[in-house]
N, C-alpha and C positions, 0 to 999 in steps of 0.2 A: 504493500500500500504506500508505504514510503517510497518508493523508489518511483511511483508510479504517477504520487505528487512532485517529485522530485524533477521529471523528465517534461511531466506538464508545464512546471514553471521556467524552465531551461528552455522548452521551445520559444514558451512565450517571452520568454528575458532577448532570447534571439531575434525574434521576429520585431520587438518594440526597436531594439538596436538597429536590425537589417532597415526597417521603416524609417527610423529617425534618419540613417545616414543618408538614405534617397532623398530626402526630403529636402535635408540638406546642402546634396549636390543639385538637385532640381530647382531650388526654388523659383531662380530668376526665370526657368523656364515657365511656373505658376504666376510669376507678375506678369511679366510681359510677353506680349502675344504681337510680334514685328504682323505691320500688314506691305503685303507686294505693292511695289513701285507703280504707279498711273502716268502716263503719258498721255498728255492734254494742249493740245492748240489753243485752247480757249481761255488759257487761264495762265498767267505770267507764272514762270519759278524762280526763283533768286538761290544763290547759296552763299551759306557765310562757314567763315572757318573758325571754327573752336577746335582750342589744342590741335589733336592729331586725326579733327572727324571733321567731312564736309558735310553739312546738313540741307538740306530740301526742303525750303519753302514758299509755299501757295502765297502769291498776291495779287488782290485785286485792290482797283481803285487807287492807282498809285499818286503820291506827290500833292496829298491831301493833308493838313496840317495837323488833324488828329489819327491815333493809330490806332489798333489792336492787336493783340496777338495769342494766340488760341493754344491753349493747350491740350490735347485729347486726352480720353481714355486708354484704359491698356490694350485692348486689339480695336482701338476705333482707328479707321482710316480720313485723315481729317480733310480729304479731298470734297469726300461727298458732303458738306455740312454749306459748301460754295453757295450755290443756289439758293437757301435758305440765308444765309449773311449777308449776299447781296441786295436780299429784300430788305433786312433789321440795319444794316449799318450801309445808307448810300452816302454817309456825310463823312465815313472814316476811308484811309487804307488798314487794310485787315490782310494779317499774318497768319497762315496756319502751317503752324510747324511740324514734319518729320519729325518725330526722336532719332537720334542716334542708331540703327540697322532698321530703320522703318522706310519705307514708301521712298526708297533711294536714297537715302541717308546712310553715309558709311558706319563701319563702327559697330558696336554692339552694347546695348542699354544696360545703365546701373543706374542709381540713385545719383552717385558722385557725379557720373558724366551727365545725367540729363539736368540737376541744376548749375552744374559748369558752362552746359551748354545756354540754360535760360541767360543769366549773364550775358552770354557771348552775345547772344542774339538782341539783346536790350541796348546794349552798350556798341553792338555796331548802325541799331536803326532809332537811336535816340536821336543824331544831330542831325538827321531828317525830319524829326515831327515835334512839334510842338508840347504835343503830350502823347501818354502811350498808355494804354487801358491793357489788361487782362483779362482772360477768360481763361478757366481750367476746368474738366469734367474727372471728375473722377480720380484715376490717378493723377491727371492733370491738375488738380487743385492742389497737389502738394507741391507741385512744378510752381505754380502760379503762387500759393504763399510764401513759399522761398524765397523767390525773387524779388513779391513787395515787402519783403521785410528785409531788403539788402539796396533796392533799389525803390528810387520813387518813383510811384506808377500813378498813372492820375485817380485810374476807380479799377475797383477789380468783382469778377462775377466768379462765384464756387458752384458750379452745377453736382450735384450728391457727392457731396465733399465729406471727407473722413478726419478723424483727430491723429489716427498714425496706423502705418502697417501692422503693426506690432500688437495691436488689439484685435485690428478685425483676424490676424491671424490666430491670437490665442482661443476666439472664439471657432475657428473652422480645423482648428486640431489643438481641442484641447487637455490632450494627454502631452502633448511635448512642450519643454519650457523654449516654445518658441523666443520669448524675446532674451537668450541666450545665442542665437545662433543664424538669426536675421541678418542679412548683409546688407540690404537695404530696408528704410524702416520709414520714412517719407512723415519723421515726427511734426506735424504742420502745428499740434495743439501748442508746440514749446515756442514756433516760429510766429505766433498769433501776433501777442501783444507788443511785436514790434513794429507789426504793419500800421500805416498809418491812414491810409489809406480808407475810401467809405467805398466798401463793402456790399454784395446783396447774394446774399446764398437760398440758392433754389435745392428746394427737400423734395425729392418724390415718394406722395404721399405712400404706394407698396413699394417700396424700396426694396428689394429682397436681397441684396449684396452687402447694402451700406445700410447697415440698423441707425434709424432713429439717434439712438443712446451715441454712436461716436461721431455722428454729424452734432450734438446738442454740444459732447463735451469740446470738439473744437470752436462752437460760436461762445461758449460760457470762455474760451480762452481770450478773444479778440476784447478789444474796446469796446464797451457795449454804447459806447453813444455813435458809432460808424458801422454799424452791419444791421442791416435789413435782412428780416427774414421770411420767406416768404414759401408757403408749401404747394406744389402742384395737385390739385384734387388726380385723382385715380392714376395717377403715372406710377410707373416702374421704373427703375434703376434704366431700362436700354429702353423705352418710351418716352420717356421725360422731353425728348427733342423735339417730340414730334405734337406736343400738344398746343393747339393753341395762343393758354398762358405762354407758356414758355417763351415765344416770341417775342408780345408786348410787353414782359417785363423786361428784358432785355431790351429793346429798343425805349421805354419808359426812363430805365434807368441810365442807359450811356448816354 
């Protein structure tokens, strides 16, 4: 009987090991989801150089004194969102940035490199515009907090924005002390209260990715006299674009 407990908890002692270490070699393949390169006549590309990566980015409406520039999600391809921008920002030039091994973007995604990269990209299309707005989705709002909390951005939008990897991870495997072994961790709640910037965070209302609870504790982090908060009735985490709301308050707010 002993031996029989013995051999049970042994597999299982192995098996939590053999798990943990895939987990650990996998992860950045669990963040980021690269989407394939678009070739488009319709729509200008620019590239700018961070470090040792050329990055690919969508612009339209160029040599307009206000800017934006858009951060995506983890496997959003930020090409398709053109059409819709076009309608909500005709008084801006608007940026929709590749990461780093995405959509022709050399290189390959980490935390370090893609707000290395937000910088780069600020800092070479700042003495073009007057002012510079953000938008981040999802992963992107960590891309996008980073930056105005390093850089001054004129307003900034969080579409189902998180307070850090590192939570929503503990919550989707919560037998491993993930935030031990996290390489990237997109802590945006710690980067809050430096932005100075006003704010408007769009919540969908069924969220199923990003709970409630870590979109709440990154607005209890920011300045509560600059962030608007505003919930989309019946969206989801990958609807949320497509409602509506969503639009006008975006165009309301920039």
């Amino acid at each position: 009987m002993k031996e029989t407990i013995f051999l049970i908890l042994s597999i299982g002692a192995l098996l939590y090991i053999g798990l943990g270490v895939f987990l650990y070699f996998a992860q950045r393949s669990f963040l980021y989801q690269p989407t394939p390169e678009i070739d488009s006549a319709d729509t200008r590309e620019i590239r700018v150089q961070s470090a040792d990566v050329s990055l690919k980015i969508w612009q339209f409406n160029p040599e307009l004194s206000k800017a934006i520039i858009y951060f995506g999600g983890n496997a959003e391809n930020v090409y398709w969102n053109i059409p819709v921008f076009k309608d909500i920002f005709p008084d801006y030039t608007v940026y929709l940035v590749n990461y780093r091994g995405y959509g022709g973007s050399s290189g390959s995604p980490s935390e370090t490199g893609l707000l290395e990269d937000a910088v780069s990209i600020f800092d070479r299309l700042q003495p073009n515009h007057e002012s510079i707005s953000v938008i981040g989705r999802s992963l992107g709002t960590g891309v996008a907090t980073y930056l105005a909390s390093v850089r001054q951005v004129e307003k900034m939008v969080l579409v189902t924005p998180f307070d850090s990897i590192v939570n929503i991870a503990k919550r989707g495997y919560p037998i491993f002390p993930v935030s031990l072994f996290l390489k990237d961790r997109f802590d945006s709640a710690s980067r809050a209260a430096s932005v100075k910037s006003d704010t408007l965070v769009l919540i969908a209302e069924h969220d199923e990715i990003i709970l409630r609870e870590n979109s709440d504790r990154l607005i209890s982090a920011f300045r509560s006299s600059n962030v608007l908060v505003e919930i989309i009735e019946d969206a989801t985490h990958n609807s949320i674009g497509s409602a509506p709301r969503y639009s006008k308050l975006l165009n309301d707010f920039l």
